[in-house]
Structures are given as C-alpha cells and as structure tokens.
N, C-alpha and C positions, 0 to 999 in steps of 0.2 A: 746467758748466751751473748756474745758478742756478733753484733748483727754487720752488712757491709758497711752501712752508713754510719757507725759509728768507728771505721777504719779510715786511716789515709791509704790512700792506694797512690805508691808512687810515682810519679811520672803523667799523671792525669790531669795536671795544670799547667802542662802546656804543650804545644801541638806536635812533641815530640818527632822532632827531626823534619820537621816542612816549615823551614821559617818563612817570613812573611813576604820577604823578594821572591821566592819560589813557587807561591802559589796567591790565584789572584782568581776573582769571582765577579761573574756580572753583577751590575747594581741593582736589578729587582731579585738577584736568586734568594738574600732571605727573608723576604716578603713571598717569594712563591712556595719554600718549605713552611715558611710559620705558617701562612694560611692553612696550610692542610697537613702542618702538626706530624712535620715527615721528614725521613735522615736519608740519607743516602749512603749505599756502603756499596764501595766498591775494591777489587782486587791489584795488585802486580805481580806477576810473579818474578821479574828480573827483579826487581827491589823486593821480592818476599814480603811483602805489607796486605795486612787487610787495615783498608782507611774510612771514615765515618765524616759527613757531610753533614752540619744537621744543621736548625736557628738555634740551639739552645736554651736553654731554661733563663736568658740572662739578659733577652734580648741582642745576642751578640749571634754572629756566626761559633758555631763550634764545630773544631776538626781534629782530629785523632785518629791516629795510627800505631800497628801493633806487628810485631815481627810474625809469623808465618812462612816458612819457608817454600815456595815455589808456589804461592799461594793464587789458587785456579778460580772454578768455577763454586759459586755461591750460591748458598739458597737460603731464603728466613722470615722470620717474622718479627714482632714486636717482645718474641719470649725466648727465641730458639733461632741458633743459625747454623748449617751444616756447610763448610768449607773443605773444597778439595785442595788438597796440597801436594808436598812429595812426597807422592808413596803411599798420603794418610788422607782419610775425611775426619775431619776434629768435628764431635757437636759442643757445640758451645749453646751455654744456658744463662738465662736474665737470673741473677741471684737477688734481685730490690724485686721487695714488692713496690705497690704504683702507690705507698704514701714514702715511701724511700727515696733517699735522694744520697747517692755517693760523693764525698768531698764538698758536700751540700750544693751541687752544681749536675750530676752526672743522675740522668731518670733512669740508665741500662745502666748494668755493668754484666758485660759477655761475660763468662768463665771456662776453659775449657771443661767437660766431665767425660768424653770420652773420644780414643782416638780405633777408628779401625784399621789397623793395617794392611795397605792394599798390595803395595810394592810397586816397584817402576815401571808404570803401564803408559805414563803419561798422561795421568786424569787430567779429563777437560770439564766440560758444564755438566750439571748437577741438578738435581732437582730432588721435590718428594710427592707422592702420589696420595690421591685423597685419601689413602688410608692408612699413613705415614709410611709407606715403604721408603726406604731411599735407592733410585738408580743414578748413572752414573757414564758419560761415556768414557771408554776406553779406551783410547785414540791407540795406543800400542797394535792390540789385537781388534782394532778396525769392530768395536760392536758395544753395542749399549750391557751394561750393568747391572746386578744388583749386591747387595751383602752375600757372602758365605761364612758358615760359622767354623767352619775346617779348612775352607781354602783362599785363596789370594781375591778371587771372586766369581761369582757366577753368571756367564752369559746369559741374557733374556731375547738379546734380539742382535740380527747382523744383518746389512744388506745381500740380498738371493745372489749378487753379483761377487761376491766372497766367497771365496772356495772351502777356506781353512779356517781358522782362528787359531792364527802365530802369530809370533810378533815381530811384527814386519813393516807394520804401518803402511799399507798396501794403497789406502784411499782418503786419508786424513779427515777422519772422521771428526766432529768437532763439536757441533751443536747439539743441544736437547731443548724440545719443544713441549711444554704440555695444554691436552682439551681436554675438559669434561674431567682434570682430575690424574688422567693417565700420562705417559707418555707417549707422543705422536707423530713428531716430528723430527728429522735430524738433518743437519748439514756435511756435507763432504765435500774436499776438494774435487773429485772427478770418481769415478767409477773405477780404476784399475785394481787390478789382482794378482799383482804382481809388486814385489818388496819395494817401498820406498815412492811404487810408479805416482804417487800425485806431483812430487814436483817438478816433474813435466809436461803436466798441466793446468797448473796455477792461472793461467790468463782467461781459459774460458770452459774447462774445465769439471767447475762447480755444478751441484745437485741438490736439490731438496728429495728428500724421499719421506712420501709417509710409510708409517710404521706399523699400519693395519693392514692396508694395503698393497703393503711392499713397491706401489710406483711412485715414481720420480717424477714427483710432481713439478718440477722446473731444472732444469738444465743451460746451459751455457755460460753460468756463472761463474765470476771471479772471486776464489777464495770465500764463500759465503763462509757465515757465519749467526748464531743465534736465531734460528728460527721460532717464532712466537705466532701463537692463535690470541687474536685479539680483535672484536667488534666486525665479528664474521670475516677476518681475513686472515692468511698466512703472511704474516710481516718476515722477513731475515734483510740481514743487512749484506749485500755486493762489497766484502771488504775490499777487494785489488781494485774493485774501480770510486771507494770511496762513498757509497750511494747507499740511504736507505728505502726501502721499497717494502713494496707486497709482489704478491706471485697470481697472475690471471692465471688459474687452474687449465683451464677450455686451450689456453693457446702453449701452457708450460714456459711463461715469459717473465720475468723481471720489469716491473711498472716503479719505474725511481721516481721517489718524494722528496730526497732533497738530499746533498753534497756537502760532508763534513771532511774537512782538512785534516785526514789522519784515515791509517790503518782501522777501522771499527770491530767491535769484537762484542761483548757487552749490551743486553739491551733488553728493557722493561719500558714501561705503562702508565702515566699516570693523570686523567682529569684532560683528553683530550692531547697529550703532549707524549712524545718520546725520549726517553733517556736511554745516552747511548756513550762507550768510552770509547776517546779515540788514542792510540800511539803513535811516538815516531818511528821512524824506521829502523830494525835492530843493527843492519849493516848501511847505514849512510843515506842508502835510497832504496827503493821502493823496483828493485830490478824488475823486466819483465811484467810490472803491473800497468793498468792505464790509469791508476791514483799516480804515479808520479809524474807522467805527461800532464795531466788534469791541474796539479799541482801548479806546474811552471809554467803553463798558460792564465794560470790567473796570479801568479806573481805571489806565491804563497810559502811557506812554509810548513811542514807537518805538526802536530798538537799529539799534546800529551795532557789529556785531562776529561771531560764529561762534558757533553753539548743535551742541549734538552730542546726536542724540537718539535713546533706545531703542526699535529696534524691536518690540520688545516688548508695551511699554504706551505708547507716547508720552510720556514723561518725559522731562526734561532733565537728563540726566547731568552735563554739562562745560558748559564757556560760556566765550567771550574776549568782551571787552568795551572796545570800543574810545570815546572822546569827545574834545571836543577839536576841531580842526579835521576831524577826519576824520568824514564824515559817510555815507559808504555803502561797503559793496564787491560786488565782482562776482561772480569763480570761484573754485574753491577744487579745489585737487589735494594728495594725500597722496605726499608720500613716505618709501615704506617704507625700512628702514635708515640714516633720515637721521637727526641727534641735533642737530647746533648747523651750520646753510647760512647762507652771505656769499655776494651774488651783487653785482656791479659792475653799474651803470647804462651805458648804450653810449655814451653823455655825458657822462660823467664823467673826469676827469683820472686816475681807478686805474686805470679800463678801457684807457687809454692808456698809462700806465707800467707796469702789470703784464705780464711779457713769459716766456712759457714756450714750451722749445723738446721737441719731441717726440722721445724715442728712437728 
C-alpha cells in the first residue's frame, strides 16, 4: 500500500498564491498557536479558498490555501471538516494517521470523500450536532437545514415571522449558533417577509432569534452575524457597525467588547480570546452602515484578514492580515492539535491522483 506520506502532494511547499507582501501576521501570533498546538482555518468565498493558519511542524508559521469555490460556512475538527460552498457541503477527511507526516512537514492532509449536492440556496454557516447530524442555513429560502437523501434539502426550522419557504430571501438569514450540542441560535438581517425586504434594513434592522423558543432575543442590530453560546453568554458580532459583543437577554440589547476595522462575519473561541474575520468592502464602501462613518472617524481603513481579541478588555492580541487580491472572508473554525493542514480542492488534479487505501 502506498500510504500519503510517502506521496509528494503538489503544491504543498508553498503558500500557494498568498505571497509574502500580501499577507502579514502580528509578532506573538506563532507563539500564541504553538502554545496551544492550533491552526486556524478560515473561508473566502469571492477568492473561493479554504486557507489554514497554523505554527507548523518546523518552527515556522505555516499557511496554505486550496480552491473551493464560493467557499462559506465551516465546520471541523482535528480529523474532519464539513465546508459549505456552491450549491455543495464537501466532507473532507484527515487521511495521516498522528505518526504521518506529508512532504515530511504537513501533520493533516484534508481529502475531499464526499460532496452533497444542495443546489443554489445560498449556503451560509454550518455546523454539526452532537450526534453528527449536519444542518446548515439556508439563506435563499430564509430557514435552517438539514441533509435530504431525495431532495435538495430538508427544513428543520424557520423563523414564526416567515410565511412560506421560497426563495426569496425575505430576511437574510445568516448565522448558526450551537448549545448543549444542538442548534440554537441564528442571525438575521431584520424580520421581513417579503422578497429581498432586508436590504432595507441593514442599519438597524438585525435579530437574534433563539430557535427553541422562537424569540428574538436581541434586536436593533446592524447586519449581525455568527451568533455563538459561549461561558454563559450569547456572543454575535454587529457587522454594519463593526462591534463584537454579547446580548443582555432581560433588555434584548447589544453590549459591545470591542471594534475591528472591517465588515465581521466569522467567529470562534479560544483560552479566553476571540477569533474573528474581518473584510473589505465589496462595493468601495460600506453604504448605509455606521462601520463606515466609525471608520473615517478614526482615520482608518477596512481589513481583510482575522483579529483575535481579548476577552478581557477588548484588545487585540494577534492579527493575520491579508491584501492583495483577496478582499473578504467568511467562517473561521479552529483546530485543535493541528500544526501545518494541506487540504486538496475536489477540482484539482491531486484530489484525483492522490489515492489511499484503508486498512
């Protein structure tokens, strides 16, 4: 049997399309992954990349990026990563066992092994449930997800303030949050029920809704995004005004911890800190939001790359920085025990010669 590691896999020794003027990293970020033995992987979907953040097996930063096309919401661990893209959720599998090592440098190596075809619904954030179900939002037809083995997919859940399930995009459905294992949380632009109606409310707009409860548990938000249960709180992030926060329940209010220069979308957990991706703007500026007033008051510019920030005090610890053609990204998932991940595109000519047979 010809195992991975005793394959070249091409294109995995070097950082494949982000040269080195394009992307630029604070000075403790690989002291804060090596410590705790952790990648970062995050999405774009205008550049179609899933890209990998890690310290390496080498002492070095190591970064690596793989084509996916319209590549969304992420979900993974150290063995398995489920990616929404266009139209598809790809699983990708670790094919090294943990004495393996690819190109004697790489401890992952993704593979795709299966795609399910969803079709253009607009997949957004992704998740899996503690008993590996995968759901999924829907952002087309305004309603969370799950697989269908016959059809394009199957509703589980919609907000009570949704009539139908067309596709219409009625309330820009966006976020998935999960507690205890399930699904619990989601973000929408604003409440309407009618075709298209959030982008005329993008300014303030925004909703959390729990998903047991069916209430909306915060309101008045700009463009939120990525709602997460974390150390007894509901975290999402206020993209149109730039801010991440948690949600006082009691008063249905937005409590801001602290102001990243960019569009936020993206957001995970780890040791006390937040990670979080932020973009630039896809048309020039940031219309109608108050991130771009916010902006020009403090004499700034928008970011395209990942801010990791202390709970604490709201500081900014860490920071990737991306420029260049690459101008937003999406999700962002950590994984734990991962040091230097190569993951093949399902398009690609390695995904197709690379060939491993199971014991």
């Amino acid at each position: 049997m010809t195992s991975p590691e005793d394959q070249n896999v091409p294109g995995s020794d070097e950082m494949m399309g982000l040269s080195a003027s394009q992307i630029s990293f604070s000075q403790g970020l690989h002291g804060f992954l090596n410590d705790r033995n952790l990648t970062i992987a995050c999405t774009s979907y205008g550049s179609g990349n899933l890209y990998f953040f890690g310290p390496g097996t080498d002492g070095q930063m190591a970064v690596h990026q793989a084509q996916f096309p319209q590549a969304m919401g992420v979900a993974g661990d150290a063995n398995r990563i489920y990616l929404a893209t266009d139209g598809q959720v790809v699983r990708l599998e670790n094919v090294l066992s943990a004495d393996q090592l690819a190109n004697n440098k790489h401890d992952k190596l993704y593979v795709p092994r299966n795609t399910q075809h969803i079709g253009a619904v607009d997949l957004h954030e992704i998740g899996v449930c503690e008993d590996g179900r995968v759901v999924f939002v829907n952002t087309k037809y305004s309603c969370v997800c799950a697989f269908s083995l016959t059809h394009s997919f199957k509703p589980i859940w919609s907000p009570q303030f949704i009539s139908k399930i067309v596709p219409e995009d009625r309330c820009h459905l966006n976020g998935l949050g999960f507690r205890d294992g399930q699904p619990r949380y989601v973000t929408a632009a604003c409440r309407s029920d009618v075709v298209d109606g959030w982008r005329d409310r993008r300014a303030d707009g925004g909703i959390v809704v729990d998903m047991v409860s069916n209430d909306i548990i915060a309101e008045g938000l700009s463009m939120p995004h990525s709602p997460r249960w974390h150390d007894g709180r509901v975290w999402v992030l206020n993209s149109g005004t730039g801010e991440i926060g948690w949600i006082d329940q009691d008063s249905r209010s937005f409590c801001p911890l602290a102001f990243c220069p960019g569009f936020m979308r993206g957001l995970n957990f780890v040791d006390g800190h937040a990670v979080v991706t932020l973009s630039k703007p896809r048309y020039d500026r940031f219309d109608g939001l108050q991130l771009a007033d916010t902006l020009a008051q403090k004499d700034a510019d928008a970011w395209c790359g990942v801010q990791i920030i202390s709970l604490h005090d709201g500081s900014i610890a860490h920071w990737i920085r991306l420029d260049g053609a690459v101008h937003e990204l999406f999700d962002v998932t950590l994984l734990a025990g991962v040091r230097d991940a190569l993951t093949l595109g399902p398009g690609s000519a390695d995904a197709k010669t690379l060939l491993t047979v199971e014991n």
